[in-house]
C-alpha positions as CSV (number, residue, x, y, z in Angstrom):
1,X,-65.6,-189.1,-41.1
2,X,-63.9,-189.2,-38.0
3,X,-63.3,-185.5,-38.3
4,X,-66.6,-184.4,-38.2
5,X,-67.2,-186.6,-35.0
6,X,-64.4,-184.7,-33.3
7,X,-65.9,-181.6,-34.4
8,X,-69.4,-182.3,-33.0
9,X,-67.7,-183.6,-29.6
10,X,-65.7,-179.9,-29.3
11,X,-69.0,-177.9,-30.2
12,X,-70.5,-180.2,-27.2
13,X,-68.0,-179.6,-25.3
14,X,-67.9,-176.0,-25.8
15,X,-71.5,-175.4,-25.2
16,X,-71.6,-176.9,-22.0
17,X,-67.8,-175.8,-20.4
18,X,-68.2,-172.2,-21.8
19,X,-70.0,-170.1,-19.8
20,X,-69.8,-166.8,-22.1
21,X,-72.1,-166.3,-24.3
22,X,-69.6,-164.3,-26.8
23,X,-67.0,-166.7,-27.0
24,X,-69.1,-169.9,-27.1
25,X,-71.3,-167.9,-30.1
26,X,-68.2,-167.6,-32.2
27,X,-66.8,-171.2,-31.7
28,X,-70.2,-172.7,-32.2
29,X,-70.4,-170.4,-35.6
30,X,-67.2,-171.6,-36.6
31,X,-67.3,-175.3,-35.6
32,X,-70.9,-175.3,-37.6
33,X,-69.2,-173.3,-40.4
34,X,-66.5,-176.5,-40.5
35,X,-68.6,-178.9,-39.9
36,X,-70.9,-177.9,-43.3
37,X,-67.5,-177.4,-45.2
38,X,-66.9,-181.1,-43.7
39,X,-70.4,-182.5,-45.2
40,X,-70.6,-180.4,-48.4
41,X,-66.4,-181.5,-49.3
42,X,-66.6,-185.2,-48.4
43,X,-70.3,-186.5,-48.9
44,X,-69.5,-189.9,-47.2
45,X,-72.8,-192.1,-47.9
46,X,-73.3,-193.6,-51.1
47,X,-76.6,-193.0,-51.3
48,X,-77.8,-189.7,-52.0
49,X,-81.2,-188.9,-49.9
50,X,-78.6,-190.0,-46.9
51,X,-76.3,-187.3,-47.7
52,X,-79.5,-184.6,-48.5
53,X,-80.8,-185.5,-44.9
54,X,-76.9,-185.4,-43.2
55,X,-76.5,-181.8,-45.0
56,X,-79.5,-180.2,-44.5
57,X,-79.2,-181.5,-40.2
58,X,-75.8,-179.9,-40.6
59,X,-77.1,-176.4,-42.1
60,X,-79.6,-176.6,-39.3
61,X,-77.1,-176.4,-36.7
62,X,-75.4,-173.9,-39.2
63,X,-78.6,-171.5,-38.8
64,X,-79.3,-172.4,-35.1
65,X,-75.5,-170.9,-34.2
66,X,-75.8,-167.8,-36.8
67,X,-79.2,-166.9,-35.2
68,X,-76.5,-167.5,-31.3
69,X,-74.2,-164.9,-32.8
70,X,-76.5,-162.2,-34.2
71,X,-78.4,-162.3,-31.3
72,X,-75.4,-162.2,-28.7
73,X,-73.9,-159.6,-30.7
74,X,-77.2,-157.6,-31.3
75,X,-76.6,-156.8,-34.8
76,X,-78.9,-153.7,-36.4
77,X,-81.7,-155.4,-34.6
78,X,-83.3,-153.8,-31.2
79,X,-83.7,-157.0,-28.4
80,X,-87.1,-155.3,-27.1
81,X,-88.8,-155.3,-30.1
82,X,-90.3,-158.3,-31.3
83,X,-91.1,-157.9,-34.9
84,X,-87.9,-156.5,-35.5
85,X,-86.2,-160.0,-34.1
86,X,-89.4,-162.0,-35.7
87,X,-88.0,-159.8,-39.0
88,X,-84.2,-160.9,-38.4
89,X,-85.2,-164.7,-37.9
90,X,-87.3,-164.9,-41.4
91,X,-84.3,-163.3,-43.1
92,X,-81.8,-165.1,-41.7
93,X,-83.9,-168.2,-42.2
94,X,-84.7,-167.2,-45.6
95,X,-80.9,-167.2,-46.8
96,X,-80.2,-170.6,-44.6
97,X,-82.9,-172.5,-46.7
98,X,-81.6,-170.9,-50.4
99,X,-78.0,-171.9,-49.4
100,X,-78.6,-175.0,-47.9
101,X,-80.7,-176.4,-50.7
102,X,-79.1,-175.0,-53.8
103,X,-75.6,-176.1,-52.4
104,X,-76.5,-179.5,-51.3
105,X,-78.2,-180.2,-54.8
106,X,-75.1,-178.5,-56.8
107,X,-72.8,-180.5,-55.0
108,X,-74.1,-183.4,-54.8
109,X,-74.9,-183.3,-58.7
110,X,-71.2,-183.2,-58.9
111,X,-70.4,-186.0,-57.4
């Protein structure tokens, strides 16, 4: 898995030499968006509540960069209102939990 401890050392990396928001947004989305790919693909415990706690920390960072990215970018939402970003953060949260179990459990069945 040394792949995915490369991974985590760039997002690191990237969050602390990046000083724009935009750019580090997008590179944390997509090194979260690899990283899942990474855990979902290759499950590398062989027991299974390891790999259930590994991918559900992994679609936690997952959600934590999306909620980076829609809030850099201000998508639909307005910034001063606060139930309209409370609104955003249950949706978006919402989806993350569906995916994140219903994947993990799918794939791990497979396995």
């Amino acid at each position: 898995m040394a792949c995915a401890d490369v991974l985590q050392i760039i997002m690191t990396c990237t969050s602390v030499f990046i000083n724009g928001l935009r750019w580090m947004s997008i590179l944390q989305l997509t090194g979260a968006l690899l990283l899942c790919y990474l855990y979902l693909r290759w499950l590398p415990h062989l027991h299974a509540w390891v790999n259930y706690i590994r991918v559900a920390a992994t679609f936690s960072i997952l959600w934590a960069a999306a909620m980076l990215t829609l809030m850099v970018f201000q998508l639909g939402i307005d910034p001063s209102d606060p139930d309209a970003v409370q609104a955003q953060r249950w949706v978006v949260s919402g989806w993350h939990l569906l995916y994140a179990t219903s994947s993990s459990l799918w794939l791990l069945d497979l396995h």
